[in-house]
Structure formats: C-alpha cells, structure tokens
C-alpha positions as MATLAB code, in Angstrom:
seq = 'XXXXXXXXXXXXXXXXXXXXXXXXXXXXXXXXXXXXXXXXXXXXXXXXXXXXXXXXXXXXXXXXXXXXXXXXXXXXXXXXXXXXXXXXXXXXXXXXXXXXXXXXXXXXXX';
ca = [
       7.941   27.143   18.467;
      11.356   27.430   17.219;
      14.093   25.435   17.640;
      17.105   25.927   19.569;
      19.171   26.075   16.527;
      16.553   28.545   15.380;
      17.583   30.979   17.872;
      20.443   30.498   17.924;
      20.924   32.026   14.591;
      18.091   34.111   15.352;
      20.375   35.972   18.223;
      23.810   35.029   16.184;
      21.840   37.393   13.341;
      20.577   40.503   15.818;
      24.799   40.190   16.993;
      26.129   40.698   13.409;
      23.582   43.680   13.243;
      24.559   45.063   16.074;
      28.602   44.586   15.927;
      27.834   46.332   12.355;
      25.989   49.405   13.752;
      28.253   49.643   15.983;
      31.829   49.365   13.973;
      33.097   52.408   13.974;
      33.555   52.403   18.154;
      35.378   49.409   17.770;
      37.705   50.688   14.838;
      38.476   53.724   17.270;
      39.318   51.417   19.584;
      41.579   49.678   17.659;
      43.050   52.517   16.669;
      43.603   54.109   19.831;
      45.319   50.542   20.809;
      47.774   50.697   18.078;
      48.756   54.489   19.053;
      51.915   55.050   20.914;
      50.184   57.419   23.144;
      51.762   56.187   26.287;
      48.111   56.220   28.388;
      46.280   54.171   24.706;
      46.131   50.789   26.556;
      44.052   52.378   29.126;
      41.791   54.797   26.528;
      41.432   51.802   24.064;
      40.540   49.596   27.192;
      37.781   52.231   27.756;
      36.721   52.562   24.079;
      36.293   48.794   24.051;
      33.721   48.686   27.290;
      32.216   51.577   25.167;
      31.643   50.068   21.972;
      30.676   47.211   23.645;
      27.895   49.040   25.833;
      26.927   50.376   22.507;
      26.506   46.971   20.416;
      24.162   45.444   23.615;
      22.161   48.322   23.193;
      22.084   47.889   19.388;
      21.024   44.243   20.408;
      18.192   45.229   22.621;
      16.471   47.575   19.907;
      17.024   44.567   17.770;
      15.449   41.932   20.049;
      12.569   44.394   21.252;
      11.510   44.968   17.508;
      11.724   41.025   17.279;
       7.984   38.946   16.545;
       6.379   38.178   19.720;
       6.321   34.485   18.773;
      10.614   34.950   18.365;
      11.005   36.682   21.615;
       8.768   33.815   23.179;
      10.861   31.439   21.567;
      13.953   33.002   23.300;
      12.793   33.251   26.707;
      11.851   29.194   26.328;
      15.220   28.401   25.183;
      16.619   30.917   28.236;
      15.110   28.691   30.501;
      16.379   25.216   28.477;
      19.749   25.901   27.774;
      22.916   27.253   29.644;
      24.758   27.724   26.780;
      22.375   29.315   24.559;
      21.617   31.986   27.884;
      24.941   32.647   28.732;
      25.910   33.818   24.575;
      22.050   35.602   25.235;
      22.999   37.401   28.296;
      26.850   38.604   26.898;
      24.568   40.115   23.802;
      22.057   42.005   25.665;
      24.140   43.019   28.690;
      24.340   41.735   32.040;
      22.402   44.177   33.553;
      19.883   45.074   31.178;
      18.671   41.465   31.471;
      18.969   41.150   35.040;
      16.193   43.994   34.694;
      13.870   42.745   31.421;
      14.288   38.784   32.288;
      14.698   38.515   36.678;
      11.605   36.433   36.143;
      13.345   33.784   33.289;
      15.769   32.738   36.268;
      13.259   29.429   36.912;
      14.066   25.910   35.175;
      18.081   26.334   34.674;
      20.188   24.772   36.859;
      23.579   26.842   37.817;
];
C-alpha cells in the first residue's frame, strides 16, 4: 500500500491536472474581476464557484480512471488522516463525496 506521502502527491498530481483543464474558467474569472463593470465582483464571484465546480469534476474523472490499488490507497488514508481528507474532499467536491465515500466516514475522529 502506499504511503501517505504517496497520495498525497498522488491527489496533489490529479489537482494540477485538473486546475490545468480547467484554466481558462479561471482566467475568465479573473478577467471579469479586473473589469470595471460595476456588477464584475458579483459575475467573477460566480465564474469562480464555476470554474471551481468544473476543476472537482476534472478531479473525479481523474481519480475514477485512477488504479484500483491507488484509489484503495486513498480511501485508507481517508480514514487515517484529517488533513490528508479534508485537501481530498475540497478536490473532489463536498457533495460528490458525501455521495461516492458516505461509507469512508468510520475511523476519523472529528
């Protein structure tokens, strides 16, 4: 099994993929930020969640294409470290993995 620092970069790595597949969302949203358009705060605000909403999902197709023995090693390391879940869960999306993982809730203390 791998290690924690193993996944750790194994999940740091499917983040870099995703942010990258998912760039140009976040340069509009940028760019919508830095227009004077007097309602941009609130359009960039929304461009963020999206882009955002759009890298998790870029993260998901990552993990789900992962090596069963590398997914295993995640959902050991869910259960093992707060940290390491907490980065985990921000990646994938709150509510994706409330509906993939409900079961990796055991063995972590709150």
């Amino acid at each position: 099994m791998k290690t924690l620092d193993e996944v750790w970069a194994l999940i740091d790595s499917l983040n870099e993929e995703a942010h990258s597949n998912a760039w140009d969302s976040w340069v509009a949203a940028d760019e919508m930020e830095e227009s004077d358009d007097e309602d941009s705060e609130e359009t960039a605000e929304q461009l963020r969640e999206e882009a955002s909403n759009e890298q998790a999902g870029y993260f998901r197709e990552s993990y789900w294409e992962l090596a069963e023995e590398d997914r295993e090693a995640i959902k050991h390391w869910l259960t093992k470290d707060n940290s390491f879940r907490y980065q985990f869960i921000t990646w994938f999306g709150y509510e994706a993995f409330e509906e993939e993982f409900d079961r990796v809730d055991e063995g972590l203390d709150g």
